[in-house]
Steps between C-alpha positions, in 0.01 A plus 500: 500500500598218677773216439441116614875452502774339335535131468846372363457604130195752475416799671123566513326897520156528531374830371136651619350488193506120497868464285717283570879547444752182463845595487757244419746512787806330355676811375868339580406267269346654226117334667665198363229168538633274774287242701470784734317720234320265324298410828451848587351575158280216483379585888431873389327400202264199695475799839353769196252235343316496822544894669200657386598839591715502236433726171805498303901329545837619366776343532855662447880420590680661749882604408659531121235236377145346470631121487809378347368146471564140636791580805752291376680413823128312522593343092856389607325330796194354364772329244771383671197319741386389154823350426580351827198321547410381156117641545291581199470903581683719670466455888266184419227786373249314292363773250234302370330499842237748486485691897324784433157452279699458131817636599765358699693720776743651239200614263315605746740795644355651157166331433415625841470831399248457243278310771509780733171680446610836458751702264852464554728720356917431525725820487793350330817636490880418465493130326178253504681186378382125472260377792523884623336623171253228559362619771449861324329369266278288760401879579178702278773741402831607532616834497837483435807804531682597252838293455327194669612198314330152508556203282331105493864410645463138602654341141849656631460215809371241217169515622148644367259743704273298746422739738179558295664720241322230205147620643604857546725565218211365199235784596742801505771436200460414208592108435826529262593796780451239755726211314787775419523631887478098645755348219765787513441676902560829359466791716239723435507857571204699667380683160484167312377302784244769449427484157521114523227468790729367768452862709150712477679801463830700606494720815762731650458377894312187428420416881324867552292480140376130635407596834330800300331263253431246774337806719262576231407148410417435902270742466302344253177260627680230617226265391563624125826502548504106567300436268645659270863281578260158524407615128843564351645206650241276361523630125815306358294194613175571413353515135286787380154375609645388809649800621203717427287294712734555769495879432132482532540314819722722670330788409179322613641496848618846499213708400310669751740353812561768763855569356366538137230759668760700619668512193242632348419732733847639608504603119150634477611717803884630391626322846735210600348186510494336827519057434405235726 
C-alpha cells in the first residue's frame, strides 16, 4: 500500500490491488466545502480520469462526518463581496459559464465522479448535507452508517441544489420524493435515505465494507468493468434502440481481448484471474 500524500483538503492511499482511497481531510470542520476543497475535489476527480492503474475509488470523511456542506465562513464571504461590490454572483462567479465539458466548477466537484471511469463508492457517515450530499451522490453508491443523516439543505440558505443534485437526484428518487426533500430541506435519516434511494444500503463501518466492495470490484476485468460504467452512464440519455447498439458495441470490443481470455479462463481453472 502506498500513499501519494496529502494536499490541503484530501488525503490520497493507494492500495495494491489498484483502489484508491480519498479521505476528506477537513475533520475540524465537519469536511465542510471551501475554495480549498472544492479545488482539491475537482483535481482528484480530473488526476483519476486519466490514472489507469486505477480499478475502483472510495471516498470517505475523516472525523465525526462525511461532509457537512457549503463552509459557511466561505457563504458569509462570498456575500458580503456580493454586497460590496454590486456583482451579479457571489465573488463575480458566473454560473452560466460552462468550465468543465457541461458543468461548471461547482457541478463538477460531483459530476466528476461519474466521469471517472471506474466505480466509486463514498462511505458516508455523520451528516451528508447540501453540496456535501452532492458529491455522494456523484458516487455509484453510497454505503451509508447507521445514524448518518443527509438532507437537500440548500432551500434553508434560499437557494436550490446546483452542485449537480438536478442530474443526480432524477435517476435515484422518485420525482414527488425529489420535490418534498428540495422544497422543505428535511433531514433524512440513514434507513429512509435507504428506502428512498439516496444511500445503496446501510453498513455498520461504512469505510471498511467500501474498501471491501471496492476490493472485489478491482478485481473484476477492468476492461468490463469500464465498460460496464460507459454503459450505465449513457442509459438516462439514450433511448432503447440506442442503448442496445451501444451494448452490442461494447461488448463487440470486449470479446475475445486478452483480459476477457483470462476471465474466462481463470474461471475454467478455479484460480485468480491475473488482468492487464
Amino acid at each position: 500500500m502506498s500513499t501519494p500524500g496529502t494536499d490541503t483538503r484530501i488525503e490520497w492511499t493507494r492500495h495494491d490491488n489498484g483502489v484508491v482511497h480519498l479521505a476528506l481531510a477537513r475533520p475540524d470542520k465537519m469536511n465542510a466545502l471551501d475554495s480549498a476543497m472544492f479545488d482539491a475535489l475537482i483535481d482528484a476527480g480530473e488526476r483519476l480520469k486519466a490514472d489507469t492503474g486505477a480499478r475502483a475509488v472510495v471516498i470517505s470523511g475523516q472525523g465525526k462526518a462525511f461532509c457537512a456542506g457549503l463552509d459557511m465562513q466561505s457563504f458569509a464571504g462570498m456575500a458580503e463581496r456580493h454586497a460590496e461590490d454590486g456583482s451579479g454572483g457571489p465573488a463575480r462567479t458566473d454560473l452560466a459559464v460552462r468550465t468543465h465539458g457541461i458543468s461548471n466548477a461547482f457541478q463538477h466537484v460531483a459530476m466528476v465522479w461519474r466521469e471517472v471511469p471506474v466505480p466509486v463508492i463514498a462511505a458516508v457517515h455523520g451528516v451528508a448535507f447540501g453540496g456535501g450530499l452532492q458529491v455522494a451522490l456523484g458516487a455509484d453508491l453510497r454505503l451509508v452508517a447507521p445514524g448518518t443523516r443527509m438532507s437537500v439543505m440548500e432551500i434553508k440558505w434560499g437557494l436550490v441544489p446546483d452542485m449537480g443534485g438536478m442530474v443526480l437526484l432524477r435517476e435515484l428518487v422518485r420525482a414527488d420524493l425529489v420535490r418534498e426533500l428540495t422544497f422543505t430541506g428535511r433531514i433524512v435519516e440513514a434507513e429512509e435515505a435507504v428506502r428512498i434511494g439516496l444511500a445503496t444500503r446501510l453498513a455498520q463501518d461504512p469505510l471498511a465494507e467500501a474498501l471491501a466492495l471496492a476490493g472485489e470490484m478491482a478485481g473484476k476485468s477492468p476492461d468490463a468493468i469500464r465498460a460496464g460504467k460507459r454503459l450505465l452512464n449513457a442509459s438516462a440519455a439514450l433511448d432503447a434502440a440506442e442503448l442496445l447498439m451501444r451494448e452490442s458495441v461494447e461488448q463487440k470490443a470486449l470479446i475475445g481481448r486478452p483480459n476477457q481470455v483470462e476471465a474466462v479462463q481463470a474461471n475454467l481453472h478455479k484460480r485468480a484471474p491475473v488482468f492487464r
